[in-house]
N, C-alpha and C positions, 0 to 999 in steps of 0.2 A: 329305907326310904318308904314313906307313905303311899298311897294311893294318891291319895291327892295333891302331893307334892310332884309324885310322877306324871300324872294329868297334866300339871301345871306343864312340864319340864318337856312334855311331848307338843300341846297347844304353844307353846314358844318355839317349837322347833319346826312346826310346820307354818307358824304365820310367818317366820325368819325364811322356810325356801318360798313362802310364797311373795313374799317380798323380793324375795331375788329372781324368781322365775317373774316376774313381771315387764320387769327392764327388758328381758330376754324378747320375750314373745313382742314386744311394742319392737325393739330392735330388729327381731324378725318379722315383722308385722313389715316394717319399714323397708328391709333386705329386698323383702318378695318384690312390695312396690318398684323399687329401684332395677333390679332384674327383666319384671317386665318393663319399662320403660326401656331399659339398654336392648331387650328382643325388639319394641317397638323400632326403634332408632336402626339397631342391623337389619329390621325388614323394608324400612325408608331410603338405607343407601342400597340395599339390592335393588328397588323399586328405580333409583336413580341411574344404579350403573347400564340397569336394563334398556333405560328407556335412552341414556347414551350411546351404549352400542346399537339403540335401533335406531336414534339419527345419522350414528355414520354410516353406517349400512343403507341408508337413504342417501346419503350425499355420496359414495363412492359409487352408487347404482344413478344419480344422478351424472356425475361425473363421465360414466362410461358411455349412458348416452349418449352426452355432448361430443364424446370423442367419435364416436361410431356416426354420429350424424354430423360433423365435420369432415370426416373421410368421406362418406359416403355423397357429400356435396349437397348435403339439404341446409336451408338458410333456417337455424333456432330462433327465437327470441324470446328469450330468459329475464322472468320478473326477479327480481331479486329478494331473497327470505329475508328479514328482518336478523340483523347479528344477535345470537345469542352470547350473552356473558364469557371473555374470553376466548372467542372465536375472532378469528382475522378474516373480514371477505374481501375479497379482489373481485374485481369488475372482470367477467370472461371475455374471454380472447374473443373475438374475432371469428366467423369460421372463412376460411379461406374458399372461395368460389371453386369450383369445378367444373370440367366442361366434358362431360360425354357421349363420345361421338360413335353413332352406330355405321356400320359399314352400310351404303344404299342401297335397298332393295332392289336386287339385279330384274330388269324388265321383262314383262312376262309376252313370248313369244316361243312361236313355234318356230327350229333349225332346221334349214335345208342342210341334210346330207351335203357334204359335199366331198368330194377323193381328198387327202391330205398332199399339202404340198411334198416335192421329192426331198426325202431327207439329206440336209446338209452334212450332216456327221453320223458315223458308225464309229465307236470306240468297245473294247474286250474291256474296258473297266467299269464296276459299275456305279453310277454316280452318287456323292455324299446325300443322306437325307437331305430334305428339304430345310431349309431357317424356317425359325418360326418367328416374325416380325411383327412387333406391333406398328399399326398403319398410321402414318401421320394424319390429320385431318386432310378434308377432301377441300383443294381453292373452292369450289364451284358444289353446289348438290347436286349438280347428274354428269359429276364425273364419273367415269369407271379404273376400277382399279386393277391395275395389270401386277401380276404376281411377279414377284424374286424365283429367279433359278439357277440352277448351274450349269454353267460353259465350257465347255472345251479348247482349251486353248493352244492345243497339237502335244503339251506335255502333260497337264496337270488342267484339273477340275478348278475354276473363280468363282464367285458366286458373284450374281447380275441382281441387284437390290428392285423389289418393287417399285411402283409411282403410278399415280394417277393421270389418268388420257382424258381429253377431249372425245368422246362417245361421238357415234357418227351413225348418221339418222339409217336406218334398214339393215343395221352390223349390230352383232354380237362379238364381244370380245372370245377367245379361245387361247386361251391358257400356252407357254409351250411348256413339251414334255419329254418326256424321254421314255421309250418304249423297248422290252426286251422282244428282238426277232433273231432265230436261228442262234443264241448265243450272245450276240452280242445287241449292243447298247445303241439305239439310232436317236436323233433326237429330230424332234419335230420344232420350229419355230412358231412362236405365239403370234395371233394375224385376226384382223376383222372374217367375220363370216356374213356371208348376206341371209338374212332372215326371210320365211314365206310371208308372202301379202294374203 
């Protein structure tokens, strides 16, 4: 074979891959395109999922609110968000009113000593803890409230449920109690005290 038949027979064989390497590279040309486009697209739905978990994470912290300030007895009033695309809103409940009631601040006065009345009962047993009772509200705001305790009733401990008194002008309420002397158990009944002028 000649020189320049082989010339020939090499310049056909590189215009032939370059002809074929053409399609290639445009095809790859095209691939890359299409790649980034599908990166762009998976960084658009993370951008979306993102930004849905930070709405509901807003509406469950909204949510919680609303509950804690229905318990806690405060009145909301809630603008309502505009529904976004398949979402369901429901108009909120209601919060149900509350009434919180402090026990009345006990009158400020100075107590005259006085001897405790003579004990009605002495008992060798000693008495159940006290109940711990939540108080009903008070009829009146300057009742006073007279404590629950336990009685003796020649066999066995009852307990004697709290209730609010009519207050009485130059008296202080006094608790009854039960005191240990020498062993055993006395009890003292509960009684107005007269207050100093």
């Amino acid at each position: 074979m000649t020189m320049s038949k082989l010339r020939a027979v090499i310049v056909a064989l590189l215009g032939a891959t370059l002809l074929l390497a053409m399609p290639d590279a445009a095809s790859a040309q095209r691939g890359g395109r299409e790649r980034r486009e599908d990166r762009r697209e998976r960084r658009e739905d993370r951008r979306e999922r993102r930004e849905d978990r930070r709405e509901a994470r807003e509406d469950r912290r909204d949510r919680r609110d609303d509950r804690r300030d229905r318990r806690d007895g405060r009145v909301v009033v809630v603008a309502p968000t505009p529904p976004r695309a398949g979402v369901v809103v429901t108009a909120p409940t209601p919060p149900r009113a509350s009434i919180v009631v402090a026990p009345p601040t006990p009158p400020r006065a100075s107590i005259v000593v006085t001897p405790p009345r003579a004990p009605r009962i002495v008992v060798r047993q000693a008495p159940p803890r006290p109940r711990v009772v939540v108080r009903p509200p008070p009829p009146r705001t300057e009742a006073v409230w007279v404590e629950g305790y336990w009685q003796w009733n020649g066999a066995q401990y009852v307990w004697v449920d709290g209730h609010w008194d009519q207050p009485r002008v130059g008296y202080v309420w006094v608790d009854a109690r039960w005191e240990v002397q020498n062993g055993q158990w006395v009890f003292y009944e509960g009684h107005w005290q007269a207050v100093a002028r």
